[in-house]
C-alpha positions in Angstrom: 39.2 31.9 -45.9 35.4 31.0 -45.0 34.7 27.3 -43.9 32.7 26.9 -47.5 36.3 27.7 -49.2 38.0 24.8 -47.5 39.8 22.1 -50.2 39.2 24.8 -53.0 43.6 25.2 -52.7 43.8 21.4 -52.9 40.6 19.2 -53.1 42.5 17.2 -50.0 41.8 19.0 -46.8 38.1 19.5 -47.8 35.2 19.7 -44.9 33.9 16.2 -45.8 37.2 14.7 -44.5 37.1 16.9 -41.2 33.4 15.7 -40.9 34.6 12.0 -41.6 37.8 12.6 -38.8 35.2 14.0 -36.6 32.5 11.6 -37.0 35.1 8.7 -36.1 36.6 10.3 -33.0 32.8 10.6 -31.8 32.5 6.8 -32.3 35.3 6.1 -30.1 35.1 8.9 -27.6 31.2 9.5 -27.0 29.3 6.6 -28.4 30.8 4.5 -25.5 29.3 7.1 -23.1 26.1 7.1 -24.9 25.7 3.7 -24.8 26.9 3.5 -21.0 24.1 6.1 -20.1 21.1 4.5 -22.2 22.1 1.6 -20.0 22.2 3.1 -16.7 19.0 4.4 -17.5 17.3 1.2 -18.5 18.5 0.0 -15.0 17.2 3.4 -13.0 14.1 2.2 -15.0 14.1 -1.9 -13.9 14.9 -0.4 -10.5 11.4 1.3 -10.3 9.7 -1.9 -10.8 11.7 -3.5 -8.5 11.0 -0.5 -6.2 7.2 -0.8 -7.1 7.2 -4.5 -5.9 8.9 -4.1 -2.6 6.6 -1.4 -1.6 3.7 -3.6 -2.5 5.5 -6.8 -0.9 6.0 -4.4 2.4 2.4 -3.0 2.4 0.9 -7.0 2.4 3.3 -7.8 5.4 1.7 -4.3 7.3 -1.6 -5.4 6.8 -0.9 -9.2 8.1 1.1 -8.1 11.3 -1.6 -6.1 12.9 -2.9 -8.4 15.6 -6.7 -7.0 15.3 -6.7 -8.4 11.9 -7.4 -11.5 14.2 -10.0 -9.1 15.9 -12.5 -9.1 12.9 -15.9 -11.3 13.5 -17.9 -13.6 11.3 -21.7 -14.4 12.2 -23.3 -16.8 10.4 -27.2 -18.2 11.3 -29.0 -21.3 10.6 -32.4 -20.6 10.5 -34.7 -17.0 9.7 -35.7 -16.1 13.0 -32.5 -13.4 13.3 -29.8 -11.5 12.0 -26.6 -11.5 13.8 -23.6 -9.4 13.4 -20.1 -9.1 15.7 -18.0 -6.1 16.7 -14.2 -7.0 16.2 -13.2 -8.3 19.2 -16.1 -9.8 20.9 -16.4 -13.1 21.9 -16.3 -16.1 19.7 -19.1 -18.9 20.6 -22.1 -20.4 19.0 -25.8 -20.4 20.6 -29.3 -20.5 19.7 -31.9 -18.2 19.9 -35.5 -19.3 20.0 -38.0 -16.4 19.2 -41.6 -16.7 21.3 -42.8 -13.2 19.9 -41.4 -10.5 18.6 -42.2 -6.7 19.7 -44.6 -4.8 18.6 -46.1 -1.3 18.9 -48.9 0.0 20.6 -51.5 1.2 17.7 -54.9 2.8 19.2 -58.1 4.0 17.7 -60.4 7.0 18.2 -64.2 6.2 18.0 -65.9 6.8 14.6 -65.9 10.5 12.9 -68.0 11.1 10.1 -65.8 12.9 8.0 -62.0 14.5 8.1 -63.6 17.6 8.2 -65.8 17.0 11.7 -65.0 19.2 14.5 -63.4 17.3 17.8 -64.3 20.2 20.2 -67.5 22.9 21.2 -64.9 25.7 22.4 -60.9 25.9 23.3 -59.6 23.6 25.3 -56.2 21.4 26.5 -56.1 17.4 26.5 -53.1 15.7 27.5 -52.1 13.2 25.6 -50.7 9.9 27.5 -47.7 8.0 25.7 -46.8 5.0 28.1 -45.0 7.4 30.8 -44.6 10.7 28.4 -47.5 13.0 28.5 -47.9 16.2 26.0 -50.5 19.2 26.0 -52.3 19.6 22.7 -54.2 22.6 22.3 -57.7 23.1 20.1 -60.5 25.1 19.4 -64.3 24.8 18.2 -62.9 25.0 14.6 -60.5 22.2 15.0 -61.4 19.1 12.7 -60.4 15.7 12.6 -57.6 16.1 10.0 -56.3 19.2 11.7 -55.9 17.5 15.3 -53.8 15.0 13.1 -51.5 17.8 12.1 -51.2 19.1 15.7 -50.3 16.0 17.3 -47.4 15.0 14.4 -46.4 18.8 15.0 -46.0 18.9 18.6 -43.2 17.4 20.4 -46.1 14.1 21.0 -45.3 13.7 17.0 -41.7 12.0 18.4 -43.3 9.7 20.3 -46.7 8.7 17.7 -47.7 9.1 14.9 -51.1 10.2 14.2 -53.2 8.9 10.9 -56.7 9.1 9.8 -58.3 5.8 8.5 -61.2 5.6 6.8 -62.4 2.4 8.2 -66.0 2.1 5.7 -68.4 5.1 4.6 -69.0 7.5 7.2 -66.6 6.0 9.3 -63.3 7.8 10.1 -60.9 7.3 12.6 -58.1 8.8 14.5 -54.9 6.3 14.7 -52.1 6.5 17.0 -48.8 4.4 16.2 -46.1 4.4 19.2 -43.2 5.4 17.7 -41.3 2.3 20.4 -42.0 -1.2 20.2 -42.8 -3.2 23.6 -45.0 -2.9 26.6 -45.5 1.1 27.0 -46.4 1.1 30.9 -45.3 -2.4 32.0 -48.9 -3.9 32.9 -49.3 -6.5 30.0 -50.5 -9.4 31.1 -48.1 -12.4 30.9 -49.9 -14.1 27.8 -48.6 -9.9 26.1 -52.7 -8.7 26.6 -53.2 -5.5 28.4 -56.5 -4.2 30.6 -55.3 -0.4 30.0 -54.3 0.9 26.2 -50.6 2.3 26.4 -51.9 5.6 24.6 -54.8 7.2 25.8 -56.2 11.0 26.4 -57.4 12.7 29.0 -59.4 15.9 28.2 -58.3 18.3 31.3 -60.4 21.2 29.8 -63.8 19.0 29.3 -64.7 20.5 25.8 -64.0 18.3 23.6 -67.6 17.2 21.6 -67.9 13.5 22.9 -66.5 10.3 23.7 -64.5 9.1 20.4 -60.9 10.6 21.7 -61.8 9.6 25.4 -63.6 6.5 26.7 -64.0 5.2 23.1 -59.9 5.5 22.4 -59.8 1.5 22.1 -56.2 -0.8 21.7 -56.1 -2.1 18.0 -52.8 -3.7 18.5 -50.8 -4.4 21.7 -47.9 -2.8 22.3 -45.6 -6.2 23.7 -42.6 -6.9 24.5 -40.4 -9.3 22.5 -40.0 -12.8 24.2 -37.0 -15.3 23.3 -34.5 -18.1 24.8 -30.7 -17.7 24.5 -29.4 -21.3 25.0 -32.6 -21.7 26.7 -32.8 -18.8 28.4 -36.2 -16.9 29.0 -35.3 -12.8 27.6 -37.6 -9.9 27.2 -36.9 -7.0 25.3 -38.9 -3.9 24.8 -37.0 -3.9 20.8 -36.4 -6.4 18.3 -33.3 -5.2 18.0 -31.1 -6.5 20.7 -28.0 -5.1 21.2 -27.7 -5.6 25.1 -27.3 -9.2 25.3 -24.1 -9.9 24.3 -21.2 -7.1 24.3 -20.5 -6.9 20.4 -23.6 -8.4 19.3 -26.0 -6.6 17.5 -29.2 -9.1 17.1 -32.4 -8.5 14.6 -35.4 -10.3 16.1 -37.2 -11.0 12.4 -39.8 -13.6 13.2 -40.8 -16.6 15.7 -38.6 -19.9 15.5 -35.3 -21.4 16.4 -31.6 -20.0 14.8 -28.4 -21.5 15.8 -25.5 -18.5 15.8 -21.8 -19.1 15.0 -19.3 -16.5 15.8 -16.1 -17.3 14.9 -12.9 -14.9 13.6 -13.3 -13.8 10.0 -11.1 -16.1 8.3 -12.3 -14.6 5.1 -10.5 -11.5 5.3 -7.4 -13.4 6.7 -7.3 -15.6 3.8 -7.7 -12.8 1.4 -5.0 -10.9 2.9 -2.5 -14.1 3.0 -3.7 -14.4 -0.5 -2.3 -10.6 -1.2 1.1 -11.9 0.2 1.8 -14.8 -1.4 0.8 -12.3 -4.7 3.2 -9.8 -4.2 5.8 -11.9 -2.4 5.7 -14.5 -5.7 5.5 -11.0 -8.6 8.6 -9.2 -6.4 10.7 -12.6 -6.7 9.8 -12.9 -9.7 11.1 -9.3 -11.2 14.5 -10.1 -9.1 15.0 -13.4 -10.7 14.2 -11.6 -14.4 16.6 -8.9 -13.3 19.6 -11.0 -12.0 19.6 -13.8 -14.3 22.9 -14.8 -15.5 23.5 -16.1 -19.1 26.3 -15.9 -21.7 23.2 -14.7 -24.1 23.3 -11.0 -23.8 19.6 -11.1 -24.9 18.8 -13.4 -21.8 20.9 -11.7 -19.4 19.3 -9.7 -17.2 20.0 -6.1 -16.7 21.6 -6.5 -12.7 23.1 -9.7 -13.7 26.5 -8.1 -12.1 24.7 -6.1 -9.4 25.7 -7.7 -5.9 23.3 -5.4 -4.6 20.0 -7.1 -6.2 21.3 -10.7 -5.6 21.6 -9.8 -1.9 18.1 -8.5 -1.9 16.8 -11.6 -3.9 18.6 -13.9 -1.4 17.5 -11.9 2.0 13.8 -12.1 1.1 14.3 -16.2 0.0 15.9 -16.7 3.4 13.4 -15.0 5.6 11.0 -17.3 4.9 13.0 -20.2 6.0 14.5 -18.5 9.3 10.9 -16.4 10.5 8.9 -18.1 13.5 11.7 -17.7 16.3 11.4 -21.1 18.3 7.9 -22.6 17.8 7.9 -23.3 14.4 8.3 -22.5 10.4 5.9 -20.8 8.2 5.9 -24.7 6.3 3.9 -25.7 9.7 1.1 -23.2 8.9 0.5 -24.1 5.5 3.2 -22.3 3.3 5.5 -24.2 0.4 7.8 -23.1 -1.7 8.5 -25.1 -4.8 11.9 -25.5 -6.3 11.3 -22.8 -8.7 10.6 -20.5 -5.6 7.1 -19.7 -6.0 5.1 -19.0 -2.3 1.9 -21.1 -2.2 -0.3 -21.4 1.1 -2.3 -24.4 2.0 -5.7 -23.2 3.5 -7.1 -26.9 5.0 -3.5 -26.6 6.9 -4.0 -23.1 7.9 -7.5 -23.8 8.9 -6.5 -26.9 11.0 -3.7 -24.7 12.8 -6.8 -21.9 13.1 -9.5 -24.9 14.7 -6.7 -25.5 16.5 -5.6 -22.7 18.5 -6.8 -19.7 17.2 -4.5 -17.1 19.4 -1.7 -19.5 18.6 -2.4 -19.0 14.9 -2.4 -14.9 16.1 0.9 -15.1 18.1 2.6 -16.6 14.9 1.2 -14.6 12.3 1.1 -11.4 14.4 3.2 -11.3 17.9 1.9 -12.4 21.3 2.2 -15.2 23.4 2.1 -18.9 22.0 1.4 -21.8 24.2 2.8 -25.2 23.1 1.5 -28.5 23.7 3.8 -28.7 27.1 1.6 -25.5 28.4 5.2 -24.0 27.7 4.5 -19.8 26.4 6.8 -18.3 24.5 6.4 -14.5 23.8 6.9 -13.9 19.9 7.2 -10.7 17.9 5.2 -12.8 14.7 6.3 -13.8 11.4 5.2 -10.6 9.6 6.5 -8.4 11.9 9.9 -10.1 11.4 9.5 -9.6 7.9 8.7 -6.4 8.3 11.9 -5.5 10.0 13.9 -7.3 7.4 12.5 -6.0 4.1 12.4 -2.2 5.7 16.4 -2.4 5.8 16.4 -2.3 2.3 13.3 0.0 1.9 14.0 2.6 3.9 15.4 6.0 3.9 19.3 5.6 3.3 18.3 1.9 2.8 20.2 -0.4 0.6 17.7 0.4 -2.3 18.2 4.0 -1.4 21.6 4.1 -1.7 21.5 2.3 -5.0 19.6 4.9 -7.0 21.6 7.3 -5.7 24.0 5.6 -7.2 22.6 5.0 -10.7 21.5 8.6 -10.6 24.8 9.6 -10.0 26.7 7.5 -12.7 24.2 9.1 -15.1 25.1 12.2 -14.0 28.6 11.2 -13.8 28.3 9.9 -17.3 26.5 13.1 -19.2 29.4 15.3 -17.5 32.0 13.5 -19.2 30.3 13.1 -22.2 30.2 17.2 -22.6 33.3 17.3 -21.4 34.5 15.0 -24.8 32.4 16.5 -27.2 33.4 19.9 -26.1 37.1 19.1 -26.5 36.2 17.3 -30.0 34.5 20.6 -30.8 37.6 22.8 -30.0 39.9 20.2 -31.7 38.1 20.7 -34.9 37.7 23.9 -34.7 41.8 24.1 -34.4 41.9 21.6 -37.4 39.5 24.0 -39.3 41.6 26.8 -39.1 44.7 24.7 -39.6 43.1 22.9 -43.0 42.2 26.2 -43.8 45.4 28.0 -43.7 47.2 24.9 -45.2 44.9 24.9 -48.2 45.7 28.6 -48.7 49.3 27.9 -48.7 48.8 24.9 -51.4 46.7 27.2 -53.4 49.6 29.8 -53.2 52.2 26.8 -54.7 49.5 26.0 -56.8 49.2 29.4 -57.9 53.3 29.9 -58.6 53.6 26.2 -60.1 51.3 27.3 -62.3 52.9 30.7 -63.1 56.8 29.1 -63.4 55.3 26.3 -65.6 53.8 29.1 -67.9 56.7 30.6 -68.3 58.6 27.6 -68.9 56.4 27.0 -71.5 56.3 30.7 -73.0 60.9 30.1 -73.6 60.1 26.6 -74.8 58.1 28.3 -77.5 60.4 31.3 -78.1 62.9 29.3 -78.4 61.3 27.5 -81.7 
């Protein structure tokens, strides 16, 4: 008999009473596992924000244990007479620069043309032109004009050494300019007030065929080409550039105009700070999700989903230890500035931290980063630095096999664990009443049968009974 026959024998072992059996062995053999799974799952997923946080606590300690953090320079300058920047590294000290004059570049001009278009030579020829120490062959002919002997000269390998421009200086009146491309004194001969007898640019026409004097003997200075002049600390200095980078290893200077700057280079306890700042964050946010995660409460909507995880609690009380037992045997982190209330939230103190920095800035390093620290005694002590302490003790539970590791192989596994065994139960729920199918089934048939012959014997009970009247 088809499943849609069952109960017709006896309207008691119908399919709605096999669904109704079925439905309640589910709620006591595979809710339980559904419910179990959901949960392991919701703590797979509070595990990846825990994760989340200790990879972002563990990349703030890298970035604070690297000594050349303490490398980075800040240049700041009172006054406009320079710009100042420092290399990482270079020495921290302040000093004043006084600027006399700044550099500036030759700039000659030819004699007077009457127009762009005016030819410079009578036939084909060579000059050389002279550029401080550099001289350069620039070919013409008796068609070359004014504006085309510009052309040449920017052309030619001269053009990386000046520039040559035609001004018109008033009607009828143009002129050939050359600009050094260098600032300072071209041949050395200034005088020592920056004039010079001789122009640093000049030409001398070896073939002799150029048309007259206005690229020769009339080539005249317009501006001298000098040599900057300045004190360091009181110091005379002369550079050919306004930019300076030749003083002071590190030190790139910018000579902008004539006056006195005073220069502070110090370490860049901007980008310290900021980075302290990003610890303190993610140390405070990752203690945070640990205490949300672990909290204990007889309200199961309080309770927090590793309330009962020994693992998580360990973690929690590891990273509120190491701040107490970092610094090996010159200090705490409390000496530098830290606090940590009694809610355990990490705050730093930056006049504290800048005293300890005014202080001893390499002591400051040695805490903070490894090296040696020097006591008041003159005593050193070689440390490995807070954050690379840190670092050692949050990476046992970050890495590879670590103790976080380990525990989502765990979860993953009592999911997996979990799903198996709930198969396994509705598959033997699914045989069962398949077996109870069948077994309804035939007993229905055999109640329809009775059924069937009670009905017949009463029938013919009935029929005698009525022959009988």
């Amino acid at each position: 008999m088809g499943i849609s026959a069952l109960g017709t024998g006896s309207s008691i072992l119908t399919q709605d009473l096999l669904d109704k059996l079925k439905a309640a062995d589910e709620t006591a053999q595979v809710q339980p596992l559904d419910l179990e799974i959901a949960n392991q799952k919701d703590k797979l997923a509070e595990y990846d924000v825990i994760d989340a946080h200790m990879t972002n606590l563990y990349d703030a300690i890298g970035e604070l244990k690297m000594p050349m953090l303490f490398d980075e320079r800040s240049a700041s300058v009172t006054g406009s007479s320079v710009e100042v920047s420092a290399d990482a590294n270079s020495d921290v000290q302040d000093f004043t620069l006084d600027v006399a004059r700044l550099a500036t570049k030759e700039v000659d001009e030819s004699g007077s043309y009457d127009s762009t278009t005016a030819k410079i030579a009578t036939d084909s020829g060579t000059f050389k032109l002279n550029v401080g120490s550099d001289s350069f062959d620039i070919s013409y002919d008796a068609n070359t004009t004014l504006e085309d002997l510009k052309n040449l000269i920017n052309k030619s390998d001269a053009g990386d050494a000046v520039t040559a421009s035609i001004i018109k200086v008033g009607d009828d009146d143009y002129r050939l300019f050359l600009t050094a491309e260098k600032t300072g004194d071209l041949n050395g001969d200034n005088n020592a007030d920056g004039t010079d007898d001789e122009p640093d640019i000049s030409i001398d026409d070896t073939s002799g065929k150029l048309s007259g004097t206005q690229l020769t003997t009339d080539m005249k200075a317009a501006q001298t080409g000098v040599d900057a002049k300045f004190t360091y600390n009181g110091q005379e200095i002369t550079r050919s550039s306004n930019e300076v980078n030749d003083l002071i290893t590190g030190y790139d200077i910018t000579l902008k105009e004539t006056g006195l700057s005073s220069v502070s280079v110090s370490q860049n306890r901007d980008e310290i700070t900021a980075k302290i700042d990003s610890f303190v964050e993610k140390y405070n946010a990752t203690m945070s999700e640990l205490a949300r995660a672990t909290k204990n409460s007889t309200d199961s909507s309080q309770r927090g989903i590793f309330s009962g995880e020994s693992s998580m609690r360990s973690l929690q009380s590891s990273l509120r230890s190491m701040m107490d037992n970092v610094g090996g045997s010159v200090g705490t982190i409390y000496d530098f500035g830290f606090d940590i209330d009694k809610d355990g939230k990490l705050s730093i103190d930056k006049s504290v931290f800048n005293e300890q920095m005014d202080k001893s800035p390499a002591n400051v390093e040695a805490f903070f980063s490894g090296g040696d620290y020097v006591d008041a005694t003159g005593t050193t002590t070689s440390l490995k630095g807070i954050f690379g302490e840190m670092d050692e003790n949050v990476v046992e539970y970050t890495k590879y096999n670590g103790m976080m590791d380990n525990f989502k192989t765990f979860l993953n596994d009592s999911v997996t664990s979990l799903e198996d065994r709930k198969m396994k139960a509705e598959d033997r729920l699914t045989a069962h009443y398949e077996t109870m199918k069948k077994q309804f089934t035939a007993y229905d048939a055999m109640i329809a049968k009775f059924n069937n012959s009670s009905a017949a014997f009463k029938q013919m009970i009935d029929s005698g009974n009525s022959n009988d009247n």
